[in-house]
C-alpha positions as CSV (number, residue, x, y, z in Angstrom):
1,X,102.3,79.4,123.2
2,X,103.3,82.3,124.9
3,X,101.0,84.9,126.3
4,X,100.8,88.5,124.4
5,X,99.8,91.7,126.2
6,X,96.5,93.1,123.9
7,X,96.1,96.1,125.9
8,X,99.5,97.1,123.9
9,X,97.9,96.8,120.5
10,X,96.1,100.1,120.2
11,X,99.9,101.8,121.2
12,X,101.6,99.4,118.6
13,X,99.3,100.4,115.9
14,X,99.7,104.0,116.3
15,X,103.7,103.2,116.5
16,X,104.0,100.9,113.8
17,X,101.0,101.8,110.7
18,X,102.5,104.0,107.8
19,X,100.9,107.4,108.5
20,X,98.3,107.6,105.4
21,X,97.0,104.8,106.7
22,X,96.3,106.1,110.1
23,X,95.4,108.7,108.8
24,X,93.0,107.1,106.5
25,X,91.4,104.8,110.0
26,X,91.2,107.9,111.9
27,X,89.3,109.7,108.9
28,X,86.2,106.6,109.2
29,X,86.7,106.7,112.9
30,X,85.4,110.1,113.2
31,X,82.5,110.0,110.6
32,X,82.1,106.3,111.8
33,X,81.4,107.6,115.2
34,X,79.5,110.5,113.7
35,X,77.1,108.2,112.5
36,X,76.9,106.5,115.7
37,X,77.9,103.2,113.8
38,X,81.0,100.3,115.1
39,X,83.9,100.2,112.2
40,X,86.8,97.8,112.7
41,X,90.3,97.1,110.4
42,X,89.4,93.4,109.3
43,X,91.2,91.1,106.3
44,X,95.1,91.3,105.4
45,X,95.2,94.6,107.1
46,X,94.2,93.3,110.8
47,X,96.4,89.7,110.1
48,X,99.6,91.7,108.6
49,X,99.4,93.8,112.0
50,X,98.7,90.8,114.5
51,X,101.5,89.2,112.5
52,X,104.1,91.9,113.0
53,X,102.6,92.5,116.9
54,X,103.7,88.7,117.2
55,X,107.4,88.6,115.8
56,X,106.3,86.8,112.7
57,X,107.2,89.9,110.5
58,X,109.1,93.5,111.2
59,X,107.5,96.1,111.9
60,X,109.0,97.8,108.6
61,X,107.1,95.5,106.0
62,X,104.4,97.7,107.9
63,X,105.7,100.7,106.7
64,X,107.6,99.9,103.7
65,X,104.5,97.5,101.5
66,X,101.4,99.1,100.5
67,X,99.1,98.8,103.7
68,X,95.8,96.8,103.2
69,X,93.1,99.2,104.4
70,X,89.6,97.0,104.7
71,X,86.9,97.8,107.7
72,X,84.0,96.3,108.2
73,X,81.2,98.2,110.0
74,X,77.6,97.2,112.0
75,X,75.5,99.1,109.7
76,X,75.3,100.7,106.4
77,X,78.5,100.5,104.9
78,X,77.5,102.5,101.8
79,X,76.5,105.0,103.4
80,X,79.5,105.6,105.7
81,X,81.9,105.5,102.2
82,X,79.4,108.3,100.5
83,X,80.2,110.4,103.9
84,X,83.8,109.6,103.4
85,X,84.0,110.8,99.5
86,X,81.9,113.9,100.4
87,X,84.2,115.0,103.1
88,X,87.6,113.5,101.7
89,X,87.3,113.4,98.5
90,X,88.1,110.6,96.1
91,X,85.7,108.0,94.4
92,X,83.0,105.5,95.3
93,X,82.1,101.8,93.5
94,X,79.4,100.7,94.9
95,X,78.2,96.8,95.6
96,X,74.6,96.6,96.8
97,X,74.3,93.0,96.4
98,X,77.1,93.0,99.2
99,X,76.0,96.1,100.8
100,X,79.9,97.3,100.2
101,X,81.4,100.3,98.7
102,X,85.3,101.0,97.6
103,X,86.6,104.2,98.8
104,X,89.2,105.9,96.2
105,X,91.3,108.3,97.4
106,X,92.5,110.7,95.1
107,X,96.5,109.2,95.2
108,X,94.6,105.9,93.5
109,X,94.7,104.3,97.2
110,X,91.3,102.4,97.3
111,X,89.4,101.4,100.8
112,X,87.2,98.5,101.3
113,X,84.5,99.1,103.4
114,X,81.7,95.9,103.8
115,X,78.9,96.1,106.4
116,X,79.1,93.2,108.6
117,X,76.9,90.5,107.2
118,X,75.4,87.1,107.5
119,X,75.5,84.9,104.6
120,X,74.1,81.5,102.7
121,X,75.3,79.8,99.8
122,X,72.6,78.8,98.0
123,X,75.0,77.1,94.9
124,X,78.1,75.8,95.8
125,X,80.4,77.3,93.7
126,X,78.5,80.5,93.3
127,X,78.5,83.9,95.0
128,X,76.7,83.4,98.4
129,X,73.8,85.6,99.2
130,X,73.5,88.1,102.0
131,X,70.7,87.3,104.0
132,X,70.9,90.1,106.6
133,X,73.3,93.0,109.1
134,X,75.7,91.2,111.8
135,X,77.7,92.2,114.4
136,X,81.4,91.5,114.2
137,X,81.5,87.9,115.3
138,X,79.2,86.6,113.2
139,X,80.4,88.6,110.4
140,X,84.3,87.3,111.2
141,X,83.0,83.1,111.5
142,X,81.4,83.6,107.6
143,X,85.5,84.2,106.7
144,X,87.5,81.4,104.8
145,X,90.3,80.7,107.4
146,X,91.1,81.5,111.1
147,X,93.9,83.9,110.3
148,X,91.7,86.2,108.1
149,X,88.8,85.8,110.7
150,X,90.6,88.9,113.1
151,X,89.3,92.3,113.6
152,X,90.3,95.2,115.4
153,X,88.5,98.1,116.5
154,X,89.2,101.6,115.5
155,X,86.2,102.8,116.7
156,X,87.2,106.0,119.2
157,X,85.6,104.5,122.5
158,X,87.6,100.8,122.5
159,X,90.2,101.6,119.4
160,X,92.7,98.9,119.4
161,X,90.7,95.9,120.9
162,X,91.0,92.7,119.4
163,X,88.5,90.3,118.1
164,X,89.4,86.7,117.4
165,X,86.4,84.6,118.4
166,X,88.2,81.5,116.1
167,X,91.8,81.5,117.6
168,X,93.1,83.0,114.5
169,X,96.3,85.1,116.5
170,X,97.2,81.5,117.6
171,X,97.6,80.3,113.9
172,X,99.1,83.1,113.3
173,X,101.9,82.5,115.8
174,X,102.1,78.7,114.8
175,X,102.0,79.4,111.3
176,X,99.0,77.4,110.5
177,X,96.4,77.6,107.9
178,X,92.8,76.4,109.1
179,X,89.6,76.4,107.3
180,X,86.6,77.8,109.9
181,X,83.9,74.7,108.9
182,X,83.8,71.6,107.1
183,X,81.9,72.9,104.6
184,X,84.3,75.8,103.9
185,X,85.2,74.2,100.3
186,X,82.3,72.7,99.3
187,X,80.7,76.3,99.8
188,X,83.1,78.0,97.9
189,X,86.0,76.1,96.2
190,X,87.9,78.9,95.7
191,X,88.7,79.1,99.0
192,X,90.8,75.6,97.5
193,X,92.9,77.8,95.5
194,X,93.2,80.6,98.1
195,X,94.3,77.9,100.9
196,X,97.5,77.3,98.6
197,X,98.2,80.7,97.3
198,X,98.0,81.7,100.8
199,X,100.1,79.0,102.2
200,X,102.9,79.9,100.1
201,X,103.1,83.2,100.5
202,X,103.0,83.3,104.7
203,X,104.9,79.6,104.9
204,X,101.9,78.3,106.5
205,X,101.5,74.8,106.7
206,X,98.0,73.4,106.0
207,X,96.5,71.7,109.4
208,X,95.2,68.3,109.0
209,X,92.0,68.7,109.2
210,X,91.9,71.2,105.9
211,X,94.8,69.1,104.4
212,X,91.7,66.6,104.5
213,X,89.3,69.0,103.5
214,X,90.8,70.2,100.8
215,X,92.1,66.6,98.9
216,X,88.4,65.5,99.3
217,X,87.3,69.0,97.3
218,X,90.1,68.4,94.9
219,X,89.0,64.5,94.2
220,X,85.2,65.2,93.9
221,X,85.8,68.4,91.4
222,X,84.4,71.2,93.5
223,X,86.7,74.0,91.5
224,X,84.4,72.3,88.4
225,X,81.6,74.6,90.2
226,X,83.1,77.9,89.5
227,X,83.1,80.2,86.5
228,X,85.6,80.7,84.6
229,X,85.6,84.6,85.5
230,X,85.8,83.5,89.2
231,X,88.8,81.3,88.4
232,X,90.5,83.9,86.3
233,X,90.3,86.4,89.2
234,X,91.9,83.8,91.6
235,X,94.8,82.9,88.5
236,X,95.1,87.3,88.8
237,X,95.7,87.2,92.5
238,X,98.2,84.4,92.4
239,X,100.2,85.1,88.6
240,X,100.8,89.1,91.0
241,X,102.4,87.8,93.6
242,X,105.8,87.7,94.3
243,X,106.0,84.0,94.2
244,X,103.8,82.9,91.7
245,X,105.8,79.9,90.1
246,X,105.9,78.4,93.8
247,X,102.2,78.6,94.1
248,X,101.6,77.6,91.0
249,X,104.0,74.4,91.6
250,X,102.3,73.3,94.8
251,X,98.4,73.8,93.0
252,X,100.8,71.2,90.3
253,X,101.5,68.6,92.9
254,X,98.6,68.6,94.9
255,X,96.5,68.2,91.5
256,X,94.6,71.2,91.8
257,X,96.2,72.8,88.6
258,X,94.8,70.0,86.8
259,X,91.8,69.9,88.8
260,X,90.9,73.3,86.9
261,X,91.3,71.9,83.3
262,X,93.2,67.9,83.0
263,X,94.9,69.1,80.0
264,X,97.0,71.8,82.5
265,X,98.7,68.8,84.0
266,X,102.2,70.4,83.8
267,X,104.4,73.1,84.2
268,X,106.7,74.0,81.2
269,X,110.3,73.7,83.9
270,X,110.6,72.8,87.3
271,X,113.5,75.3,87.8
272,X,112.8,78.8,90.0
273,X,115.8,80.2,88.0
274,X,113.7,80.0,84.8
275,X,111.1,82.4,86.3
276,X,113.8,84.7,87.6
277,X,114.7,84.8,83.7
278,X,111.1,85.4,82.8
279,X,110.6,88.1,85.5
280,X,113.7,89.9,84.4
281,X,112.3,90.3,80.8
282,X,109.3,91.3,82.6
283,X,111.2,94.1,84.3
284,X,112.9,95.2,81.4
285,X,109.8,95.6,79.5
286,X,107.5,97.6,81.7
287,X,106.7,100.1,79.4
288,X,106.2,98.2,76.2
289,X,103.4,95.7,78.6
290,X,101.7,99.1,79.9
291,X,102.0,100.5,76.3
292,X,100.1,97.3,74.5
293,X,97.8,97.0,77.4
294,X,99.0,93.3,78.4
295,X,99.3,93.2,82.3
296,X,102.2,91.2,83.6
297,X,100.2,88.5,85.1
298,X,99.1,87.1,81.5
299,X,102.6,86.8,80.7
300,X,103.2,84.8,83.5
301,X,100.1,82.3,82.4
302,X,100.7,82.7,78.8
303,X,104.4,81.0,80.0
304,X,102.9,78.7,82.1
305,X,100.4,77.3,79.5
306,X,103.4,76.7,77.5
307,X,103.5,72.2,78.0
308,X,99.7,72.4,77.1
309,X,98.9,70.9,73.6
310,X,98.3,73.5,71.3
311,X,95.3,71.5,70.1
312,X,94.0,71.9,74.3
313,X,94.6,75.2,74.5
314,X,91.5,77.0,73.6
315,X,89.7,74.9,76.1
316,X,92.5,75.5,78.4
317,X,92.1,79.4,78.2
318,X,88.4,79.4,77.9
319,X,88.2,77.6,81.1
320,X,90.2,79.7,82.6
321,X,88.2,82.6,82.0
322,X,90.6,84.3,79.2
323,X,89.0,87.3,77.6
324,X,88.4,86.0,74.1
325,X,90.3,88.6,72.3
326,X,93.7,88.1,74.4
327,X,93.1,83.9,74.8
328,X,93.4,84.3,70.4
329,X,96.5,86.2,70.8
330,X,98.1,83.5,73.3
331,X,97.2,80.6,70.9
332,X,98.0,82.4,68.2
333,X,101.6,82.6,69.6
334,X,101.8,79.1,70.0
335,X,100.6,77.9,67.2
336,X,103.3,80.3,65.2
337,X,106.0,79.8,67.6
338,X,108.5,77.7,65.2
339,X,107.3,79.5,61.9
340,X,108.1,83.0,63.9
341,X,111.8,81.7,65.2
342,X,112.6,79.9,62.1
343,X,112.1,83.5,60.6
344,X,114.0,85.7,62.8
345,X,115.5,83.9,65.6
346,X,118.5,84.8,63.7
347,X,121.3,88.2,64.1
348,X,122.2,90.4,62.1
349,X,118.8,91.5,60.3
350,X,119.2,95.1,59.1
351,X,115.4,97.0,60.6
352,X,113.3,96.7,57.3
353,X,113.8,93.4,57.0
354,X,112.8,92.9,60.8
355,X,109.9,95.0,60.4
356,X,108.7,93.2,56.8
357,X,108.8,90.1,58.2
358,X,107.1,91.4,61.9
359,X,104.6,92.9,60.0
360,X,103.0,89.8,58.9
361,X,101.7,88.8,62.6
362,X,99.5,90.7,65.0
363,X,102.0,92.6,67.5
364,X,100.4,91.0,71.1
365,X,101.1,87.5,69.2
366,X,104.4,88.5,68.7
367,X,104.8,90.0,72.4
368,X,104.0,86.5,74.0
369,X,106.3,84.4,71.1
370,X,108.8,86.8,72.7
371,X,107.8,85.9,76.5
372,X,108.1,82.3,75.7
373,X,110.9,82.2,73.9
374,X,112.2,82.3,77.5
375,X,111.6,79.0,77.8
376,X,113.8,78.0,74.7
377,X,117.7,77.6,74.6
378,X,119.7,79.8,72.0
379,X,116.7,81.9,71.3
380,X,117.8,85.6,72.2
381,X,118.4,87.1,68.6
382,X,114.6,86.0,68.5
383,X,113.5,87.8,71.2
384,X,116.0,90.9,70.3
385,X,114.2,91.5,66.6
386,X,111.1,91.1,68.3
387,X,111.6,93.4,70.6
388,X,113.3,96.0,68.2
389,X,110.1,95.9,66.4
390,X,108.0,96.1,68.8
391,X,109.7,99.0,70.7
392,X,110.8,101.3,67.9
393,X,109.9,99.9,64.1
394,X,106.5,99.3,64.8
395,X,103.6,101.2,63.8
396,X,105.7,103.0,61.0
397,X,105.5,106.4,61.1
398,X,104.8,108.4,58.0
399,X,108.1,110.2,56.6
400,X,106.1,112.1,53.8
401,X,102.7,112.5,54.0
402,X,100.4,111.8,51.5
403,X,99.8,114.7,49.6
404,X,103.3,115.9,49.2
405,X,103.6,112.6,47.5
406,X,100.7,113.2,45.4
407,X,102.1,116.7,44.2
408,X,105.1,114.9,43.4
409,X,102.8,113.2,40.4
410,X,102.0,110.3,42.0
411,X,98.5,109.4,41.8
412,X,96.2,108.9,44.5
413,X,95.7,105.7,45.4
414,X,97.2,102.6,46.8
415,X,100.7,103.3,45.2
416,X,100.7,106.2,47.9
417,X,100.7,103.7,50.8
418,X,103.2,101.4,49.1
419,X,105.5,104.8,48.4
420,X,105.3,105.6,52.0
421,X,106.1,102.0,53.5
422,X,109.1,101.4,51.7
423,X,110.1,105.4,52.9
424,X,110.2,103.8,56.0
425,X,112.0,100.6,55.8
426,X,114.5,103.2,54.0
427,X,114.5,105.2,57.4
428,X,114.8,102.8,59.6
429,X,118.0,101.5,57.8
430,X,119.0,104.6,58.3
431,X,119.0,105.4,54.6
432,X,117.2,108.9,54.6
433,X,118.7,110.9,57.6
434,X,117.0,114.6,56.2
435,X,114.0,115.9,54.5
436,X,116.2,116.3,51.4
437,X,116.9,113.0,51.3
438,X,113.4,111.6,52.0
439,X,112.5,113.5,48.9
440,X,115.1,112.1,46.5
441,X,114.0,108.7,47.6
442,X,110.3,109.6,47.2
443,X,111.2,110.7,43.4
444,X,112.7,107.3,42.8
445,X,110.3,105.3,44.0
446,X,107.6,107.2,41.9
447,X,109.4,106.8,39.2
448,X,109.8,103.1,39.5
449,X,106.1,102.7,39.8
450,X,105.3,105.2,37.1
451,X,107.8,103.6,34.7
452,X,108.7,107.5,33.7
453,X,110.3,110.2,35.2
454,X,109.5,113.1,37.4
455,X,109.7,116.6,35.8
């Protein structure tokens, strides 16, 4: 292992960071030091720089990737955040169970800031407990593995000096994931779920030792431990990352995926190009997602679900911690996937009759048919209507309101909604291009209702 020159960090830092983010350190530096208390850059912040300082990354993922800003401080960490939104700006959330606060900066850039703790876990499986302050070693051997146990100070009198009581920077170099203790799973088992996510996402390999560790957690159930809102968080983290599928695939082979619920015992293709398919939709369709309020990361799981039985899928998503609301939405689209395609998986349709038949089903049931659908051959006129409706047919808009309609002679009443739905499927068709022409049509239809004509 070759030997690296630390007294060169503090220059490479203030070389290499993005400014904002120096910026940002030197900001809790100052009122750090003001308040006579130690801050240090800890988490993926201090490994993504010790990784670049070692050659395992360029410098320019440093400057070009949204920066991971978390310190750690002996002594009050809430208090140091208040100081930094009253003389910055920005927001404050607050954690007084874990004596940490998250600094928002008015761009939408959020800081963690934790005061260095010791812990106990009282329930495996549960949240530990903070049972008192700690200076920055025993604060960094509490961590999950070696590589996140690294901190550096950017405290004024010693800014730049490294902290690795647990040989993390030499994992680093070698690429090696490494649980801190024994107990490290048994503790907390989603430190299980974060060993692979993280494993895939750096290329680590697992050591032997946690390799061990982590098939005896997976054979005695530890993950059965956690709730589902502590498992949906850690399906969150790994359905945003860039590779997902992989992660997913090696929580698949090592039987962790099932180890979460047996029925999720699959994966609906073993084929990366099938996600590049999905993710391309997902692209395409920003603004629809953002629009409904369906992040991309359900997507992603609603897909994944897709070779569980429909009759195991509540239990499925309620394991996983799905809110209820969205969990019907993603059965829902299962259960009508064939009736839905056999419908409209079909080109041609003129936009009413889209829209009629669309109508009939909720629209976030209809967003994850479409999603799915990527997993189906032949199915793109599907996924077109759907899409049509769901982008421009649907809600309907009004083309006369109702008491034009009503001075036209037609009655108050339900007949007015009817009158104004078929106006639209007439619109959309493309059938009433003018006012003049919306109001011919209206006369028609009341007519037709009223069975006489309009004066």
């Amino acid at each position: 292992m070759p030997r690296w020159d630390f007294t060169k960090l503090p220059a490479f830092i203030e070389t290499n960071l993005p400014s904002y983010a120096l910026r940002i350190i030197d900001q809790v530096s100052r009122l750090a030091g003001s308040m006579e208390v130690k801050a240090y850059l800890v988490g993926g912040g201090a490994r993504e720089v010790m990784r670049a300082f070692v050659n395992q990354i360029s410098t320019d993922k440093l400057q070009h990737f949204v920066f991971d800003i978390d310190i750690a401080v002996e002594g009050d960490a809430i208090a140091l955040a208040e100081a930094l939104a009253d003389e910055y700006g920005g927001a404050l959330i607050r954690n007084d169970r874990f004596r940490t606060a998250k600094w928002i900066k008015e761009t939408g850039y959020s800081i963690d800031i934790a005061m260095c703790r010791r812990e106990e876990y009282p329930i495996p499986g549960k949240l530990p407990e903070v049972i008192g302050e700690a200076e920055i070693y025993e604060d960094l051997l509490r961590r999950d593995y070696s590589f996140n146990a690294i901190a550096i100070s950017i405290s004024k009198d010693d800014f730049g000096v490294l902290y690795d009581p647990t040989g993390g920077v030499g994992d680093i170099f070698n690429k090696t994931l490494r649980v801190l203790k024994p107990l490290s799973f048994f503790e907390d088992p989603t430190r299980m779920i974060r060993a692979i996510r993280y494993s895939v996402r750096l290329n680590y390999k697992i050591d032997e030792e946690t390799s061990l560790l982590l098939l005896q957690g997976i054979e005695e159930s530890y993950i059965d431990q956690v709730s589902p809102e502590r498992v949906r968080y850690e399906l969150e983290c790994i359905l945003n990352e860039d590779f997902w599928f992989g992660i997913l695939w090696a929580m698949h082979t090592s039987n962790l995926l099932s180890a979460l619920h047996p029925e999720w015992n699959q994966l609906p293709t073993v084929s990366g190009s099938d996600t590049e398919v999905l993710e391309l939709g997902i692209r395409n369709q920003e603004e629809l997602l953002e629009q409904d309020m369906v992040p991309p990361w359900l997507v992603r799981l609603s897909w994944s679900l897709a070779s569980v039985r429909i009759e195991a899928l509540w239990d499925v998503l309620k394991r996983l911690g799905v809110h209820k609301r969205l969990a019907e939405s993603m059965l829902e689209a299962r259960e009508k996937f064939d009736e839905v395609a056999a419908r409209m998986n079909h080109a041609g349709f003129s936009p009413s009759r889209i829209y009629r038949v669309c109508q009939e089903y909720a629209r976030k049931t209809l967003l994850f048919i479409a999603f799915n659908s990527y997993l189906e051959k032949n199915t793109e006129p599907l996924r077109s209507n759907l899409m049509k409706h769901l982008r421009e047919l649907s809600p309907s808009r009004t083309v006369l309101p109702g008491e034009r309609l009503i001075s036209m002679g037609l009655p108050a009443g339900p007949l007015v909604g009817k009158v104004q739905e078929e106006l639209w499927w007439r619109k959309i068709d493309g059938e009433l291009p003018d006012d003049n022409a919306a109001e011919k049509a209206a006369r028609e239809l009341i007519e037709r209702y009223l069975s006489r004509p309009i004066v």
